[in-house]
C-alpha positions in Angstrom: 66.8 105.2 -175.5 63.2 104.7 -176.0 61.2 102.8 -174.4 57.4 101.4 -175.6 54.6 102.0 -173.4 53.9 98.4 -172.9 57.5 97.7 -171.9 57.2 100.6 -169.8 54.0 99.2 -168.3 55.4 95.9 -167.9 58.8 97.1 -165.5 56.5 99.4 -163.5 54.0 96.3 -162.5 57.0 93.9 -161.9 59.0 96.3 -160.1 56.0 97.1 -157.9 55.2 93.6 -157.6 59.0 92.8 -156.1 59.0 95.6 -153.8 55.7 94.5 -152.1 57.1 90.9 -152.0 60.1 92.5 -150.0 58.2 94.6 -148.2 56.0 91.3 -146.9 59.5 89.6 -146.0 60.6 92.3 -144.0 57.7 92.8 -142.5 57.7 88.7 -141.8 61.3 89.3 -140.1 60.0 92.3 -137.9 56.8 91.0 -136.6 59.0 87.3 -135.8 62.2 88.4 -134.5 65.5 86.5 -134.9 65.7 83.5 -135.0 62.6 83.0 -136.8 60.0 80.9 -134.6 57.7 78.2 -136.3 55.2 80.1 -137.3 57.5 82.9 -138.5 58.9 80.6 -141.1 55.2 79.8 -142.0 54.4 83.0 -142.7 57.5 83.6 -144.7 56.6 79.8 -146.7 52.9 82.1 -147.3 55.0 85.1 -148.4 56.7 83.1 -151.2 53.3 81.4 -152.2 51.7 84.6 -152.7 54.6 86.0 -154.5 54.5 83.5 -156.7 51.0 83.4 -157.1 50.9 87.2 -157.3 53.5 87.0 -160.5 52.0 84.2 -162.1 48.5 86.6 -162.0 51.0 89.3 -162.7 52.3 88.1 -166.2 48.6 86.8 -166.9 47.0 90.5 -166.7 50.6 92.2 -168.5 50.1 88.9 -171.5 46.4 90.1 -171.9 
């Protein structure tokens, strides 16, 4: 199976991009404990807006 170098370029940035989103979550869990306090689940509402914000400038730099 071969795979094109933009494809190839394309999993690498997305796969990257997931593992630092679960990295942040676990870190969010960590540094908050269980259960999660209020500003624990604020910091894990931030995570998800800069994931998504992250992936939207994500696909805009890999549609370039």
């Amino acid at each position: 199976m071969d795979i094109e170098g933009e494809t190839l370029r394309e999993i690498v940035v997305s796969v990257v991009a997931v593992g630092l989103f679960v990295a942040v979550i676990l870190a969010v869990g960590t540094t908050f404990g269980n259960p999660l306090s209020g500003a624990g689940g604020l910091a894990l509402v931030g995570a998800i807006v800069l994931f998504v914000l992250l992936m939207a400038g994500v696909g805009f730099f890999l549609s370039r």
